[in-house]
MARSETI-968628 format. One record per residue (C-alpha): residue number from 1; residue in three letters; x, y, z. Coordinates in nm, 3 decimals. Layout:
N
{nr=NUM&rest=ALA&u=X&v=Y&w=Z}
...
//
This chain:
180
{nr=1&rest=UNK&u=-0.410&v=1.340&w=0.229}
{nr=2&rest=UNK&u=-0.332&v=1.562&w=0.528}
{nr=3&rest=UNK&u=-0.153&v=1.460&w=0.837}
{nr=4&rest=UNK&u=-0.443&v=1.515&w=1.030}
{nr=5&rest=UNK&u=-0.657&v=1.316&w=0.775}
{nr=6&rest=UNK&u=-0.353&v=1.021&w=0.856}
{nr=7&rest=UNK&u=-0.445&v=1.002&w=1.225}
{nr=8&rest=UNK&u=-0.819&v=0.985&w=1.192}
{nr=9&rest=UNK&u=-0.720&v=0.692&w=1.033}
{nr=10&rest=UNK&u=-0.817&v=0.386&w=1.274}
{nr=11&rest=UNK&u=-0.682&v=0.053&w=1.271}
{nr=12&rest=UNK&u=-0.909&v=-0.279&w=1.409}
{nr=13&rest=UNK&u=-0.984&v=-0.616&w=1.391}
{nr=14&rest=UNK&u=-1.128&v=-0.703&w=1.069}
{nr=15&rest=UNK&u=-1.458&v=-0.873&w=1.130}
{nr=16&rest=UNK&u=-1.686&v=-1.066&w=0.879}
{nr=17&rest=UNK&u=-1.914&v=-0.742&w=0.826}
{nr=18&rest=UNK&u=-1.605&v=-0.621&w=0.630}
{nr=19&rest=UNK&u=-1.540&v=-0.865&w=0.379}
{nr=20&rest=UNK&u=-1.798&v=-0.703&w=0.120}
{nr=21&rest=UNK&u=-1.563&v=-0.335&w=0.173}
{nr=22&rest=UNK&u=-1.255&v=-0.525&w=0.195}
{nr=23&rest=UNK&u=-1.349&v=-0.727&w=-0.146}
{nr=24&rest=UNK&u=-1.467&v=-0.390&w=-0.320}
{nr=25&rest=UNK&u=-1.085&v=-0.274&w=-0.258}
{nr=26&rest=UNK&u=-0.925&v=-0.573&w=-0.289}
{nr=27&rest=UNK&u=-1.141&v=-0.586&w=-0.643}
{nr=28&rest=UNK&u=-0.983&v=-0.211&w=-0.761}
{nr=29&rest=UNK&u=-0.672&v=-0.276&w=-0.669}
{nr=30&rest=UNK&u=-0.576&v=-0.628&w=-0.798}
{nr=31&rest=UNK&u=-0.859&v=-0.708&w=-1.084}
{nr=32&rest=UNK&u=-0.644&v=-0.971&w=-1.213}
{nr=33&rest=UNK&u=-0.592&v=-1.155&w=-0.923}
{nr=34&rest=UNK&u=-0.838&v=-1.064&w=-0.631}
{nr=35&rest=UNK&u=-0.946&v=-1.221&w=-0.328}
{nr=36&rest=UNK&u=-1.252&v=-1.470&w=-0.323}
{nr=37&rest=UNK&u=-1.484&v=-1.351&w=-0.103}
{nr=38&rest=UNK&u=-1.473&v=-1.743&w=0.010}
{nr=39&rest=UNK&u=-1.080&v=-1.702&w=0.070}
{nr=40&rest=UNK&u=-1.141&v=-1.387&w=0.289}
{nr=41&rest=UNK&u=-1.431&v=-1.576&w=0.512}
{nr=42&rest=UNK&u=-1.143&v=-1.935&w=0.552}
{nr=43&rest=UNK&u=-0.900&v=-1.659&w=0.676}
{nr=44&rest=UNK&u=-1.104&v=-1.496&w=0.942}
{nr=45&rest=UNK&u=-1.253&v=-1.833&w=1.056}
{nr=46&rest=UNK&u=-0.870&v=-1.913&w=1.131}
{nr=47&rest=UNK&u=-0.861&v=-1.537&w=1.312}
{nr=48&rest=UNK&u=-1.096&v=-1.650&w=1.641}
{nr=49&rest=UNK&u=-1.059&v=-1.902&w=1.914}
{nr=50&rest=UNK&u=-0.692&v=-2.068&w=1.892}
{nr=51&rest=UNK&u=-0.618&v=-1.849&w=1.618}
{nr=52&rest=UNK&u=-0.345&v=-1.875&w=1.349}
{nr=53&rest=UNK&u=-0.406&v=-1.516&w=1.168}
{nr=54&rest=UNK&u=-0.462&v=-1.175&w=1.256}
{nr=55&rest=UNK&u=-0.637&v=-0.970&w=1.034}
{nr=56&rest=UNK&u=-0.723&v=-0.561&w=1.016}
{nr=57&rest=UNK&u=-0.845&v=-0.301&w=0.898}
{nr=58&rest=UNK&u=-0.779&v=0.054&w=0.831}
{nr=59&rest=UNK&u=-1.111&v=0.256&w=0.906}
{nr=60&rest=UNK&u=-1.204&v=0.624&w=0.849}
{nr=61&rest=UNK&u=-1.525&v=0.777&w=0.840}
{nr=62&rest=UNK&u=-1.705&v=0.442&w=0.824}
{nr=63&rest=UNK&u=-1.501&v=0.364&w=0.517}
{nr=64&rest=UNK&u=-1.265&v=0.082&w=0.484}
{nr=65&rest=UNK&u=-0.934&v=0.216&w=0.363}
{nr=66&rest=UNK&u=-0.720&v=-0.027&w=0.410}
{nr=67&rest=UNK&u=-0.630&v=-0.397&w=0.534}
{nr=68&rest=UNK&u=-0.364&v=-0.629&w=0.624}
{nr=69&rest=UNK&u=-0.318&v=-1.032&w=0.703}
{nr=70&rest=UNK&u=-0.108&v=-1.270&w=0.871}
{nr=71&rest=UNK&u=-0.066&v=-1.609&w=0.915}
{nr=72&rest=UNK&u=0.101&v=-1.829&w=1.151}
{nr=73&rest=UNK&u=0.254&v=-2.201&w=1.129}
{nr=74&rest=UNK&u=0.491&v=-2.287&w=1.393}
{nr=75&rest=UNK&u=0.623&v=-1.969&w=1.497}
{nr=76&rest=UNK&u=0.666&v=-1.866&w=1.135}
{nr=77&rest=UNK&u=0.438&v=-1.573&w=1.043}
{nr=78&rest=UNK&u=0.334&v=-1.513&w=0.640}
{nr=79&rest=UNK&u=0.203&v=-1.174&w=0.509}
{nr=80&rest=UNK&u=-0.105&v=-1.308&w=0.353}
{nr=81&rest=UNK&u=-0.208&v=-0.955&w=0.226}
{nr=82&rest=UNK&u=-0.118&v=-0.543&w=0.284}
{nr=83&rest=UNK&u=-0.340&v=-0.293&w=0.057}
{nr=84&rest=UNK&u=-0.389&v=0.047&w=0.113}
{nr=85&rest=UNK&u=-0.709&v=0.243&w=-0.103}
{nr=86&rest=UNK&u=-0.511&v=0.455&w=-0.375}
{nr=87&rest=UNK&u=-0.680&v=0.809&w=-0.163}
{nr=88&rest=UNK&u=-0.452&v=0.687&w=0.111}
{nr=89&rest=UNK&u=-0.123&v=0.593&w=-0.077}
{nr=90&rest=UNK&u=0.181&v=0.831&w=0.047}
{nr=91&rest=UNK&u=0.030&v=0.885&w=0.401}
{nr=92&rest=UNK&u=0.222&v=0.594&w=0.623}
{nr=93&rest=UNK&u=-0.069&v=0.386&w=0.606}
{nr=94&rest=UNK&u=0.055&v=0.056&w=0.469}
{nr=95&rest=UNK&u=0.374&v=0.113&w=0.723}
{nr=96&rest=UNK&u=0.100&v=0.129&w=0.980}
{nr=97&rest=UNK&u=-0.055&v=-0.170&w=0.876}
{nr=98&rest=UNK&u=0.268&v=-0.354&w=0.804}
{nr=99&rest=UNK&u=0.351&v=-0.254&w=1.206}
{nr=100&rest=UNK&u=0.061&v=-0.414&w=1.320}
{nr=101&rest=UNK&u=0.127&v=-0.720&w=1.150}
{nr=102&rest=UNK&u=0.467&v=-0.738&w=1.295}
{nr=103&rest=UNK&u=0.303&v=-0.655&w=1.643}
{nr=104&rest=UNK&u=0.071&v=-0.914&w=1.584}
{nr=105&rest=UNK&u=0.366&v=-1.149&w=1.546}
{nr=106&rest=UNK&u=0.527&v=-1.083&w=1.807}
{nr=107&rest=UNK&u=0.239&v=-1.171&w=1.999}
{nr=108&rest=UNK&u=0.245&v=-1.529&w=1.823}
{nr=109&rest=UNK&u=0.605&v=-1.538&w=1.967}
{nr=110&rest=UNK&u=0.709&v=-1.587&w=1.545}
{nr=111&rest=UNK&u=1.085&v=-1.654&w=1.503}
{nr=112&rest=UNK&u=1.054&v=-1.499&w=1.130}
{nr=113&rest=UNK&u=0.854&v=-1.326&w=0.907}
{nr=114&rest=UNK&u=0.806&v=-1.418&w=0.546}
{nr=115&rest=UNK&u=0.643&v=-1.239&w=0.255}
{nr=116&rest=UNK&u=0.598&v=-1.227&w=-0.130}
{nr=117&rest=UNK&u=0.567&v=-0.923&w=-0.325}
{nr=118&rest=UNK&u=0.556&v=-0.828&w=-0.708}
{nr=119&rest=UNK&u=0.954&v=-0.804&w=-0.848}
{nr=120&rest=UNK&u=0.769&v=-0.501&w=-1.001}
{nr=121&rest=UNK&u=0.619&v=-0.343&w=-0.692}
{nr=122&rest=UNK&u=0.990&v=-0.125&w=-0.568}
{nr=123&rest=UNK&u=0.742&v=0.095&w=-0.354}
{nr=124&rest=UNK&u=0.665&v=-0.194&w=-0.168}
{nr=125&rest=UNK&u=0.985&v=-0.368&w=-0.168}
{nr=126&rest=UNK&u=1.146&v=-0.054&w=-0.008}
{nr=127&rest=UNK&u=0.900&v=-0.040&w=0.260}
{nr=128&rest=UNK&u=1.012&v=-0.379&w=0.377}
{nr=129&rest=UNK&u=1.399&v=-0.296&w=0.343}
{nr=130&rest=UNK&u=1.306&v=0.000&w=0.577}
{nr=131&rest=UNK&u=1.088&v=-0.288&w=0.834}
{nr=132&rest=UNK&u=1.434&v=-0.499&w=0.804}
{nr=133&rest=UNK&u=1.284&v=-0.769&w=0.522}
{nr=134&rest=UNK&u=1.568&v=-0.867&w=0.329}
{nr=135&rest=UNK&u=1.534&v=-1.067&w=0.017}
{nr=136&rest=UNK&u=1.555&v=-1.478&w=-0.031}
{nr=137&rest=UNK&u=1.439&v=-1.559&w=-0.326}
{nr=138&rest=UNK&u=1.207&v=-1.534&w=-0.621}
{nr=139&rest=UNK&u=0.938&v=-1.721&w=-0.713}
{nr=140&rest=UNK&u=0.857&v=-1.730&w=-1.098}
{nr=141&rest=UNK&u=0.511&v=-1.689&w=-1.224}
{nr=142&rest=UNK&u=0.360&v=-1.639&w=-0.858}
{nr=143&rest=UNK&u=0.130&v=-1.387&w=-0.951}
{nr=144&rest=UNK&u=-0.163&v=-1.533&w=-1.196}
{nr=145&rest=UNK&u=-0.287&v=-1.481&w=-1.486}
{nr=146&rest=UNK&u=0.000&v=-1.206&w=-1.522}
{nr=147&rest=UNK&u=0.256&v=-1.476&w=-1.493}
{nr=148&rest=UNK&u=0.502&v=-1.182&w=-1.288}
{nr=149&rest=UNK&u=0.752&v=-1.367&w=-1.081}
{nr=150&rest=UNK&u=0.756&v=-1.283&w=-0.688}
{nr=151&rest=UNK&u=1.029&v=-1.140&w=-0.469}
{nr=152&rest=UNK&u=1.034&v=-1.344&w=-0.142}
{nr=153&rest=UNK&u=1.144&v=-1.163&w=0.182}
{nr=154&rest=UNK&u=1.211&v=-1.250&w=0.527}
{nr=155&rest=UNK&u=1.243&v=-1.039&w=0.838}
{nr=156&rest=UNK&u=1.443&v=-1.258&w=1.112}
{nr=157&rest=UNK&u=1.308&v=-1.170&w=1.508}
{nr=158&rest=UNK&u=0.998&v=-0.931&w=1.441}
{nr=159&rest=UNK&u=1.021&v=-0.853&w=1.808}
{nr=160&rest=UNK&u=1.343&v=-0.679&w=1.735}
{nr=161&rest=UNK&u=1.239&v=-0.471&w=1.486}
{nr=162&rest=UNK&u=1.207&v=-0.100&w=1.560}
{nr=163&rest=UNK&u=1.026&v=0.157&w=1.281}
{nr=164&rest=UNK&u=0.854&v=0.467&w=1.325}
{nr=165&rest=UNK&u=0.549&v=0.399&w=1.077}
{nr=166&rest=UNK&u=0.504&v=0.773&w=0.996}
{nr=167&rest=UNK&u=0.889&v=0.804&w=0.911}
{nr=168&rest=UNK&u=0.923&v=1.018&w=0.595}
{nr=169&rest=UNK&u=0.754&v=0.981&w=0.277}
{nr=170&rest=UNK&u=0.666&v=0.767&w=0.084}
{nr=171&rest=UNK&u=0.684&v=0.462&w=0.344}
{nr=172&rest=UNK&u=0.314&v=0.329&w=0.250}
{nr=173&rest=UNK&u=0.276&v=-0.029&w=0.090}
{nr=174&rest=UNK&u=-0.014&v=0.104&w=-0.146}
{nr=175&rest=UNK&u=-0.198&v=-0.188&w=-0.280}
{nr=176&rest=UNK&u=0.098&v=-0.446&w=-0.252}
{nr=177&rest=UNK&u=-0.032&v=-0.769&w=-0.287}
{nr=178&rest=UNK&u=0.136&v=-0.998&w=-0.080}
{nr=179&rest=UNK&u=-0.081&v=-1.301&w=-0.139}
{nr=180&rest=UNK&u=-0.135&v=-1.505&w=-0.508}
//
């Protein structure tokens, strides 16, 4: 992927015309453990009116390429989800995704942000050093039916949190699962 192919890249709101894309990606990337499309439609019906998530979308050429969740409970925001298509892994993407999340909490005036990713996934887990996440725990046997335990990481004051989301190599979540 080009750097010119990176910027025609375009993030949005996910909306519920893109749960069928969003499921087909969500389906190649964790076939163990995917997404209902039933869990995808609860999330965005908590994305409108007094809204506790924020949800996007990574769009080029009419094709979804990527997506990213969050939820909020009193001023506590939860990466629900961060995937990137496989195309699009070592382009910034899942930085860019991970920014808007962190934007997005912000906005929900969040004191903390929380997440869980594979103890496997290191391409992730660096990513969220670089964002400030710093690790809290583990949680055995998170991720089902593979029984692999989860790191958990927290990021104190997203507001204060300052990352370039193009910065170097390699700073893409591809297809880190966030969510059980």
């Amino acid at each position: 992927m080009t750097d010119t192919a990176h910027e025609d890249v375009a993030l949005r709101e996910m909306r519920w015309w893109d749960i069928d894309p969003v499921l087909e990606l969500e389906e190649e990337l964790f076939p163990e453990d995917a997404w209902s499309q039933g869990m995808f439609w609860s999330e965005l019906a908590h994305a409108r009116g007094g809204a506790t998530r924020h949800y996007t979308v990574a769009e080029t050429d009419g094709r979804i390429v990527g997506y990213a969740g969050l939820a909020v409970f009193d001023r506590t925001g939860d990466v629900q989800t961060i995937a990137t298509a496989r195309d699009h892994w070592g382009t910034g993407l899942g930085a860019r995704l991970l920014a808007d999340l962190l934007t997005a909490a912000t906005a929900f005036e969040c004191r903390e942000v929380l997440l869980e990713v594979r103890v496997d996934n290191t391409r992730a887990q660096r990513l969220y050093e670089r964002f400030g996440f710093e690790p809290i725990g583990i949680r055995k046997g998170y991720y089902q039916p593979g029984n692999v335990d989860a790191l958990v990481m927290r990021l104190i004051g997203p507001a204060t949190t300052v990352v370039n989301p193009s910065s170097g190599p390699g700073t893409s979540v591809q297809g880190t699962k966030t969510h059980g």
